[in-house]
C-alpha positions as CSV (number, residue, x, y, z in Angstrom):
1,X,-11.3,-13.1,-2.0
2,X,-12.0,-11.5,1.7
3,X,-16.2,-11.3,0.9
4,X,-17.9,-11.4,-2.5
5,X,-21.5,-9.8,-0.2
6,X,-19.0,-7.3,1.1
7,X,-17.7,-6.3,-2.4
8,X,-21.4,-6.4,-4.2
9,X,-22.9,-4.3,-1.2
10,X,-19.9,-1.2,-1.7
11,X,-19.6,-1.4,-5.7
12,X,-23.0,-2.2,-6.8
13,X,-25.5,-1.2,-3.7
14,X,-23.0,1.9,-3.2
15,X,-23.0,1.4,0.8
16,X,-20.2,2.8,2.5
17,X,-18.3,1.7,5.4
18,X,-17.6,4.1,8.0
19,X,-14.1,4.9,8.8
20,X,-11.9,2.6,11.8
21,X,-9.6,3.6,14.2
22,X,-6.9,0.9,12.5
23,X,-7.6,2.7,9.0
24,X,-6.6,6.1,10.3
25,X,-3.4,4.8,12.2
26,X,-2.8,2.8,8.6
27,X,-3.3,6.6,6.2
28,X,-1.0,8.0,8.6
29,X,1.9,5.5,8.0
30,X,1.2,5.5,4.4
31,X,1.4,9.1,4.0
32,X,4.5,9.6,5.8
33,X,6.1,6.5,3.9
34,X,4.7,8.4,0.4
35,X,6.2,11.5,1.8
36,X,10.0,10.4,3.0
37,X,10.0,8.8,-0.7
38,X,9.1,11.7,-2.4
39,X,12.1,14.0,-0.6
40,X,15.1,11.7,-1.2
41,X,15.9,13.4,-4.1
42,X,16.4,16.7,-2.3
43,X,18.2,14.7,0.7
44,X,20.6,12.4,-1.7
45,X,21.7,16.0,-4.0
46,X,22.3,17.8,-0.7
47,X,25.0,15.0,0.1
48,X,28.7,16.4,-0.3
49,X,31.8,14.4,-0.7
50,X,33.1,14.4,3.3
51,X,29.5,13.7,4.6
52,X,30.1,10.9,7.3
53,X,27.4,8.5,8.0
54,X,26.5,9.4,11.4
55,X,25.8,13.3,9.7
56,X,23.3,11.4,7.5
57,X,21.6,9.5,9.6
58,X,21.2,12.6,11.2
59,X,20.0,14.4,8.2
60,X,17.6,12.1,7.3
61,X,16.2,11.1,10.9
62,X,15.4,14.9,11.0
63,X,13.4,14.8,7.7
64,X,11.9,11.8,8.2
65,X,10.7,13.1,11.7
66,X,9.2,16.0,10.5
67,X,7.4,14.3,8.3
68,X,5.9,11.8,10.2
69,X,4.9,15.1,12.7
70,X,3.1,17.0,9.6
71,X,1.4,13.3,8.4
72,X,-0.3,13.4,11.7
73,X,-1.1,16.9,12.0
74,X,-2.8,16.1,8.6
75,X,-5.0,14.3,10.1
76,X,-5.5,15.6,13.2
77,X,-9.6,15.5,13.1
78,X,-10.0,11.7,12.2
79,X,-7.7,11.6,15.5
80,X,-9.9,13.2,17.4
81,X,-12.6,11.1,16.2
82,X,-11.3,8.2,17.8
83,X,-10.2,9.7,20.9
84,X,-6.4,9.4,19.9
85,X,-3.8,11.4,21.2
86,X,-1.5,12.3,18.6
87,X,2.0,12.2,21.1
88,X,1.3,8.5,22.1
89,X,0.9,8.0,18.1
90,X,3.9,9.2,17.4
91,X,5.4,7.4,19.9
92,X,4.3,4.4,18.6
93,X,5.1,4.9,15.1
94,X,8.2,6.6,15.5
95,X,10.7,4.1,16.5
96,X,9.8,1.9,12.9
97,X,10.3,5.4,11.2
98,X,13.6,6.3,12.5
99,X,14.8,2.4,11.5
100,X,13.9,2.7,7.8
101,X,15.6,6.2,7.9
102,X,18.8,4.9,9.2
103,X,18.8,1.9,7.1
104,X,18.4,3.6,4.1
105,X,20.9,6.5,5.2
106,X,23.4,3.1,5.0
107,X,22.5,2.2,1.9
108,X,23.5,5.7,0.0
109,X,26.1,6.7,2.1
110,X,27.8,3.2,1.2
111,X,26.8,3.3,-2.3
112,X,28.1,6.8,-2.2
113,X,31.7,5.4,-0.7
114,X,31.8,2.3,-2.9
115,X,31.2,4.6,-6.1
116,X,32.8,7.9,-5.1
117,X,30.1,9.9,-6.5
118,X,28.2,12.8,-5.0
119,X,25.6,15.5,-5.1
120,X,23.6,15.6,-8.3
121,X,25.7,12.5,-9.6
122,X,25.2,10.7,-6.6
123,X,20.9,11.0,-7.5
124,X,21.6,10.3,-11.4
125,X,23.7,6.4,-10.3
126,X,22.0,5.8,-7.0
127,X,20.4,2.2,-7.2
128,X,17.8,1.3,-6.4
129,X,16.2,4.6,-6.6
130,X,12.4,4.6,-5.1
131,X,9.5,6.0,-6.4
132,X,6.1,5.8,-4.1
133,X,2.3,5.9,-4.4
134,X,2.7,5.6,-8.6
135,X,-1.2,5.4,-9.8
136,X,-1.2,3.1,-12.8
137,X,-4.5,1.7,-14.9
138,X,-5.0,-0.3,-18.2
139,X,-7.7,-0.9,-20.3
140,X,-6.7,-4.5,-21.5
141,X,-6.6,-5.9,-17.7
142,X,-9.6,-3.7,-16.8
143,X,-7.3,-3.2,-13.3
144,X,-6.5,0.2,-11.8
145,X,-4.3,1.1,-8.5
146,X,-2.0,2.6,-6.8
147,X,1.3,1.1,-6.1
148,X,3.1,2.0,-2.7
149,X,6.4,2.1,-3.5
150,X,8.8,0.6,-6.6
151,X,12.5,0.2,-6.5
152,X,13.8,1.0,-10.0
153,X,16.6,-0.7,-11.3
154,X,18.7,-0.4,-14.5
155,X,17.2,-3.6,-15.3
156,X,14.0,-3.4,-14.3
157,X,11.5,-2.2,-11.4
158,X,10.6,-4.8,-8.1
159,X,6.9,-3.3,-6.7
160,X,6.6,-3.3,-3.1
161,X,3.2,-3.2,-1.0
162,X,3.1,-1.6,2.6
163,X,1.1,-3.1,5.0
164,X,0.1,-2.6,8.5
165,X,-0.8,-5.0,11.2
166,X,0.7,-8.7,12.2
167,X,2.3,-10.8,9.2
168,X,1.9,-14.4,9.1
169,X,4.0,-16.8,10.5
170,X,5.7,-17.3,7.2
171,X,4.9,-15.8,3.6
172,X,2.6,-13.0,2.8
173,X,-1.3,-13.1,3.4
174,X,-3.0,-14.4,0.0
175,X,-5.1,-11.2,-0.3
176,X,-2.0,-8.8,-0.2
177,X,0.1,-11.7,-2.8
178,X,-2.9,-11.4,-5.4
179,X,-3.0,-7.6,-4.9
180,X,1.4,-7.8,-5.8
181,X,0.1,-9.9,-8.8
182,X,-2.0,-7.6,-10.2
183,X,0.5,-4.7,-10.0
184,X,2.9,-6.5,-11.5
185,X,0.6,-7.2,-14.4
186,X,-0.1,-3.8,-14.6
187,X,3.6,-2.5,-14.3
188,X,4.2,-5.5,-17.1
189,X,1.6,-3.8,-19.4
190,X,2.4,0.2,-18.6
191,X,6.5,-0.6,-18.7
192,X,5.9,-3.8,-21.6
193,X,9.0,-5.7,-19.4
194,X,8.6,-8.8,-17.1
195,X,7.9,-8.3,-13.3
196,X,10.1,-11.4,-11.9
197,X,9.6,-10.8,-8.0
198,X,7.7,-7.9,-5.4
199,X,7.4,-7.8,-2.1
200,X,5.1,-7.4,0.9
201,X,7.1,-5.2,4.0
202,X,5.1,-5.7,6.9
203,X,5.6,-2.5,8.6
204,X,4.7,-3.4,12.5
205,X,7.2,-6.5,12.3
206,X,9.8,-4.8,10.6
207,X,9.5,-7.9,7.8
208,X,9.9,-7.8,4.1
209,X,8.3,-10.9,2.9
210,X,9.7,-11.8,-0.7
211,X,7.3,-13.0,-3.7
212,X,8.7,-14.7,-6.8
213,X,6.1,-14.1,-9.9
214,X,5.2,-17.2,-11.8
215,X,2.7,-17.7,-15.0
216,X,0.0,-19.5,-12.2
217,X,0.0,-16.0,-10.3
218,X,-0.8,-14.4,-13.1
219,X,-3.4,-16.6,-14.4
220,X,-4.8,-16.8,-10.6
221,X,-5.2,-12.8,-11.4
222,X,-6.6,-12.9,-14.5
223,X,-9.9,-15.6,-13.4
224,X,-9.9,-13.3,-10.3
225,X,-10.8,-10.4,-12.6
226,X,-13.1,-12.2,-14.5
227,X,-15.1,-13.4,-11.6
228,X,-15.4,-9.6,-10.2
229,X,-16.6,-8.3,-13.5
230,X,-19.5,-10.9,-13.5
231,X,-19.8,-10.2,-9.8
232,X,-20.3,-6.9,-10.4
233,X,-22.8,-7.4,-13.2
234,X,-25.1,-9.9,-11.3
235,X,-28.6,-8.8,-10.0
236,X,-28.1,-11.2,-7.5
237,X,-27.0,-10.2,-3.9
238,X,-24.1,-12.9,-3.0
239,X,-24.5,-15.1,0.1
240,X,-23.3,-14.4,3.2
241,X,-19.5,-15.2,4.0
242,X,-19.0,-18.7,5.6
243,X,-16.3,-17.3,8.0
244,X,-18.5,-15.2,10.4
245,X,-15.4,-14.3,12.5
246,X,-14.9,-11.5,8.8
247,X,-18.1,-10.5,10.3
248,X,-17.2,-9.1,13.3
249,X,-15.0,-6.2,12.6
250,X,-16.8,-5.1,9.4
251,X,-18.6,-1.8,9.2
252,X,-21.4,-3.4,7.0
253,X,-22.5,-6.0,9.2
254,X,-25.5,-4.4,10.0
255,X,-27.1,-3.9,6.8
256,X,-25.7,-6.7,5.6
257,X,-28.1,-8.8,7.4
258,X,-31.0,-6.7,6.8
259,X,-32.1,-8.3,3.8
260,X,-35.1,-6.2,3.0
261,X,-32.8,-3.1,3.3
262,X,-30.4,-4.6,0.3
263,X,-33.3,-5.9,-1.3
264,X,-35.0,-2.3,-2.2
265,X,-31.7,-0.8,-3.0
266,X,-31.3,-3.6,-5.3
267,X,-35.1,-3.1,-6.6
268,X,-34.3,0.5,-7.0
269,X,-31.1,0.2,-8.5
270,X,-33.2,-2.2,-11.4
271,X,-35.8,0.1,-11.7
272,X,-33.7,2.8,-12.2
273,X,-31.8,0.3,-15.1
274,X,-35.3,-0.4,-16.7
């Protein structure tokens, strides 16, 4: 959808695009997301019956900080790559951070009230529980990924994709609404239950755009796959994107317009076939 040239010259030419600044702030925030989702089970049991809200909060800003802290000591040299300081990172991630932790605080500390339950019943009722980074393939799609996070329900599951950077002005981009698609389709095939709605939470705007799933979507999905499988079967090198402004920013321009380059990998690559 972004660049079919872009797509044939990293799958079938192999060329690789050498790591951004925006793509290291981005792992960051997804690892620490991954992370605080993977230890609310230990912060939820902890919870006893008196536990006030603002003790909570409390508990889980201090997790949540500590892992933000040990996500970016993670990956401290791609940091240092780019000349970034990791204080003035935090900073600037921080405050989006220490939201999501208090509102989700909120939301168990009033299911716990509303329900009366605690402790290690408190993790068996809590809903929506959360479960992150859940890798998930099938054969029959031909699809594989990795899904950021999915609320579970008694009744079902809602998948949600995290995304850095500015949202649009209304609705999700269409690249990030097919990639919600084809999870659903892939959480429809693994879990064999319907997938009515995902989202897309845009995590520098604080926004979590809402995406009801309909039979077009899915069929939009399905020709989308079929096109990338004969994409990636073509000896033919795709032509160049029509929107140069995807041209600016991408770490391939440069042999993307050397054309005799492309050409002898792709010679090679048939040789090697032959």
């Amino acid at each position: 959808m972004y660049c079919a040239r872009k797509l044939y010259l990293q799958y079938v030419l192999k060329l690789t695009e050498p790591p951004k600044e925006a793509l290291v702030k981005g792992s960051i925030r997804h690892k620490a997301h991954e992370n605080i989702n993977l230890v609310e089970e230990e912060l939820v049991k902890g919870i006893g019956k008196d536990v006030t809200l603002e003790d909570l909060k409390g508990r889980f800003h201090k997790r949540y900080r500590e892992i933000l802290l040990d996500a970016i000591k993670e990956h401290k040299e791609e940091l240092k790559q780019f000349n970034i300081v990791p204080q003035e990172l935090f900073k600037a991630v921080w405050p989006l951070i220490l939201s999501e932790s208090e509102a989700r605080a909120s939301i168990v500390h009033e299911f716990m009230e509303k329900n009366d339950v605690f402790g290690e019943e408190l993790w068996e009722k809590l809903t929506p529980k959360i479960e992150s980074e859940l890798k998930i393939s099938s054969e029959k799609l031909g699809l594989k990924g990795i899904i950021d996070q999915i609320e579970v329900y008694e009744g079902g599951f809602v998948p949600i994709e995290l995304k850095t950077g500015k949202a649009p002005n209304e609705g999700v981009w269409p690249g990030h609404k097919i990639q919600l698609v084809a999870y659903a389709l892939l959480m429809e095939d693994k879990f064999n239950t319907e997938i009515k709605e995902g989202f897309v939470h845009y995590l520098d705007t604080k926004q979590k755009r809402h995406i009801p799933i309909n039979p077009f979507m899915r069929v939009e999905v399905k020709e989308l796959i079929e096109k990338v499988n004969n994409l990636l079967k073509s000896d033919k090198i795709p032509d160049f994107e029509k929107n140069q402004n995807k041209c600016f920013n991408c770490g391939l321009k440069e042999d993307c317009y050397n054309e005799k380059k492309l050409n002898g990998i792709l010679d090679k690559k048939k040789a090697s076939l032959s």
